[in-house]
TORPAZA-781429 format. One record per residue (C-alpha): x, y, z; residue number from 1; residue in one letter; chain. Coordinates in pm, 1 decimal. Example, Ala and Ser with C-alpha at 12.3 -4.5 7.8 and 13.67 -1.06 7.14 Angstrom:
2
{node {1230.0 -450.0 780.0} 1 "a" "A"}
{node {1367.0 -106.0 714.0} 2 "s" "A"}
//
This chain:
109
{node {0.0 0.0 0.0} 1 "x" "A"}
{node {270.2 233.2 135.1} 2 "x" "A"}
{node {432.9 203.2 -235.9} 3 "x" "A"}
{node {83.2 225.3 -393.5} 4 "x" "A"}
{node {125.8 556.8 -252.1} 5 "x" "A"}
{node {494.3 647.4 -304.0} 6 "x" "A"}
{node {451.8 579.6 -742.7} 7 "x" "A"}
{node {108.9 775.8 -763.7} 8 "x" "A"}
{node {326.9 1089.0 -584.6} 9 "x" "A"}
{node {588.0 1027.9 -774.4} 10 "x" "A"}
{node {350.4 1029.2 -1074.6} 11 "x" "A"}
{node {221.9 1365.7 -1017.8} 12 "x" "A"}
{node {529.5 1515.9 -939.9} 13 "x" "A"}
{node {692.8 1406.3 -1259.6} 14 "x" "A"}
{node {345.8 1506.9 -1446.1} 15 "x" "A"}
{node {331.2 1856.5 -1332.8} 16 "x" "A"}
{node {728.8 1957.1 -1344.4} 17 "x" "A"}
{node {626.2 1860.8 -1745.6} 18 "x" "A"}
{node {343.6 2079.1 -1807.2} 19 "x" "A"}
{node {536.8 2335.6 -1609.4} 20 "x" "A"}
{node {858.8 2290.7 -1839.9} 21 "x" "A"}
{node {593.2 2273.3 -2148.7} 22 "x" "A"}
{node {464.3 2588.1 -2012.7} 23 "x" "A"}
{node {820.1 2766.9 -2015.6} 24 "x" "A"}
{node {912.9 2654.2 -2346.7} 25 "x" "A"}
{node {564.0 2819.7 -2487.3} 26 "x" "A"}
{node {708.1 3123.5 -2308.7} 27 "x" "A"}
{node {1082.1 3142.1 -2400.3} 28 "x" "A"}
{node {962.8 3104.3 -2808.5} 29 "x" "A"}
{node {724.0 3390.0 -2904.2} 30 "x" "A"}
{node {583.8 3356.7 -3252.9} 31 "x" "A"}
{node {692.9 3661.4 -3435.5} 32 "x" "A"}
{node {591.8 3749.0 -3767.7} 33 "x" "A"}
{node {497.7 4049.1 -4004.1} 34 "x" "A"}
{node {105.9 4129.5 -4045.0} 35 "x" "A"}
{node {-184.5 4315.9 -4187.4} 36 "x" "A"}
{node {-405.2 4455.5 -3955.9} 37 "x" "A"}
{node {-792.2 4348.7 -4092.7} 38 "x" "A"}
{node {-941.6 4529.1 -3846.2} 39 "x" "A"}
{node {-1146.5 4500.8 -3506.9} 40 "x" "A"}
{node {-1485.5 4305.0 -3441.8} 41 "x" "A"}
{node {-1679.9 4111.9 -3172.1} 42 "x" "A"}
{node {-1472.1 3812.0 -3243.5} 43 "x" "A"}
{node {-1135.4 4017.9 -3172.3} 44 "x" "A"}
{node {-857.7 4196.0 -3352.8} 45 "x" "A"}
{node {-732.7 3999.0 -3689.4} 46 "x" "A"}
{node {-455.6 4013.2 -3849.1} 47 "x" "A"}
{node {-328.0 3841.1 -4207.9} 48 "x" "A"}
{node {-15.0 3683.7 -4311.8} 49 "x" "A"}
{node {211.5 3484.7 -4492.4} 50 "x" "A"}
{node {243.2 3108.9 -4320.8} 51 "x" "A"}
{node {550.6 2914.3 -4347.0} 52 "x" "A"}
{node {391.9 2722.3 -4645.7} 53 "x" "A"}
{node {350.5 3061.4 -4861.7} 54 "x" "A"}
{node {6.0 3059.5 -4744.9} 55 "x" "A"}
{node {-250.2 3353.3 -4711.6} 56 "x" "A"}
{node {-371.8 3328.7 -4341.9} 57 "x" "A"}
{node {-536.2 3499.2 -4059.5} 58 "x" "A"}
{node {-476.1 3485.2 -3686.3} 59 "x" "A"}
{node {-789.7 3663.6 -3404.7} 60 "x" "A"}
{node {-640.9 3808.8 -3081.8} 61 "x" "A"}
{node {-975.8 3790.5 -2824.1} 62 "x" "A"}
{node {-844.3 4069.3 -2638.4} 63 "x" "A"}
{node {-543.7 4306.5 -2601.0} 64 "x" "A"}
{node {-389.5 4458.6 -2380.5} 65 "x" "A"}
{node {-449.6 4814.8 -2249.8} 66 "x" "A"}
{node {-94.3 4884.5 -2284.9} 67 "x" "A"}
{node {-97.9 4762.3 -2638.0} 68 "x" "A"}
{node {-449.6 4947.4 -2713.8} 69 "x" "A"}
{node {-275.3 5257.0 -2565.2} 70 "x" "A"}
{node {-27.7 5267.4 -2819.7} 71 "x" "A"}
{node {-233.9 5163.4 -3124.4} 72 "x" "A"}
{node {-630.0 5174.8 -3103.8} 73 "x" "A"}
{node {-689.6 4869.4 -3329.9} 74 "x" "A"}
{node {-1067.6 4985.0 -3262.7} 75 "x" "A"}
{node {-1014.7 5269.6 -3490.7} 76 "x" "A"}
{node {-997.0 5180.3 -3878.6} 77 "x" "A"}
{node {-706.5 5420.4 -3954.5} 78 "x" "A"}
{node {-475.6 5104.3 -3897.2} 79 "x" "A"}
{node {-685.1 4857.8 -4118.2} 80 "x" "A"}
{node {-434.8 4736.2 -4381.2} 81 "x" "A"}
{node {-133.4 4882.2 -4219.3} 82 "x" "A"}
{node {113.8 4660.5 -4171.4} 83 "x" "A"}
{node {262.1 4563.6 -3769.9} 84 "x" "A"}
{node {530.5 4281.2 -3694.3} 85 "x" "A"}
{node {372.3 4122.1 -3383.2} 86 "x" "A"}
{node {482.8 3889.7 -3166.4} 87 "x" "A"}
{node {268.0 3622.0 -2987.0} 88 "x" "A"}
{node {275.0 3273.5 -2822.1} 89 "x" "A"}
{node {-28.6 2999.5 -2725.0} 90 "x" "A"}
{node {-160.9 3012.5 -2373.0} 91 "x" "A"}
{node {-387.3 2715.9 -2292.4} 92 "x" "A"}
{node {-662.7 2822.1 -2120.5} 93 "x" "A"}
{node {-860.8 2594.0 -1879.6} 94 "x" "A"}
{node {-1059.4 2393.9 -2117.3} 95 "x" "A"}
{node {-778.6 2323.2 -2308.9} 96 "x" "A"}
{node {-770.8 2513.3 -2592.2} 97 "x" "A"}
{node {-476.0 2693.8 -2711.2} 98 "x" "A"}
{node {-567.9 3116.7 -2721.3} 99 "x" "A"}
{node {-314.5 3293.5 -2923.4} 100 "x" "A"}
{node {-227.0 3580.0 -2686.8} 101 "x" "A"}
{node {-61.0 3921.0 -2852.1} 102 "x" "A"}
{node {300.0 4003.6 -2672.1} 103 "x" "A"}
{node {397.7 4269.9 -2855.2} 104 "x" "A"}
{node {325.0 4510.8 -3173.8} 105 "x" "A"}
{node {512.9 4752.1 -3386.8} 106 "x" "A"}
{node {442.3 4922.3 -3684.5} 107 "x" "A"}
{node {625.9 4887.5 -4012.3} 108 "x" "A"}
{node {671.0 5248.4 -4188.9} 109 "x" "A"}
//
């Protein structure tokens, strides 16, 4: 019983020092890429680009922050079609899914 109890501890520890280290790898490798700003709706702020295939494609941040909003106001359509290079990673929220989750933004003159 006693080592019942000793391998499902040891289980756990070893299964959350993973998802922790999975959880600091999302971190330490932002996703950084160049992007058109499509503009803002109820779904979120979208953005095109290029994919490493070649391929046309679209990303949706749900929300951004004020910090971010403060320096650009993606509400306002004076930055549809301009063009940003924005860095982002995946945060896993707690049903699962990964929510792409906006880091950083600068515009490209």
């Amino acid at each position: 019983m006693k080592q019942v109890i000793l391998k499902t501890i040891f289980a756990l520890f070893i299964g959350i020092n993973l998802s922790l280290t999975t959880n600091k790898q999302k971190l330490a490798d932002p996703i950084k890429i160049v992007a058109t700003f499509q503009g803002y709706d109820e779904y979120g702020y979208t953005f095109s680009f290029v994919n490493e295939e070649g391929d046309e494609d679209v990303i949706t941040f749900e929300t951004i922050s004020e910090k971010i909003l403060n320096k650009f106001n993606l509400k306002d359509n004076k930055f549809v079609t301009q063009e940003f290079e924005i860095t982002y990673n995946y945060e896993t929220s707690d049903d699962e899914i990964d929510i792409p989750v906006l880091y950083s933004i600068k515009k490209i003159d």
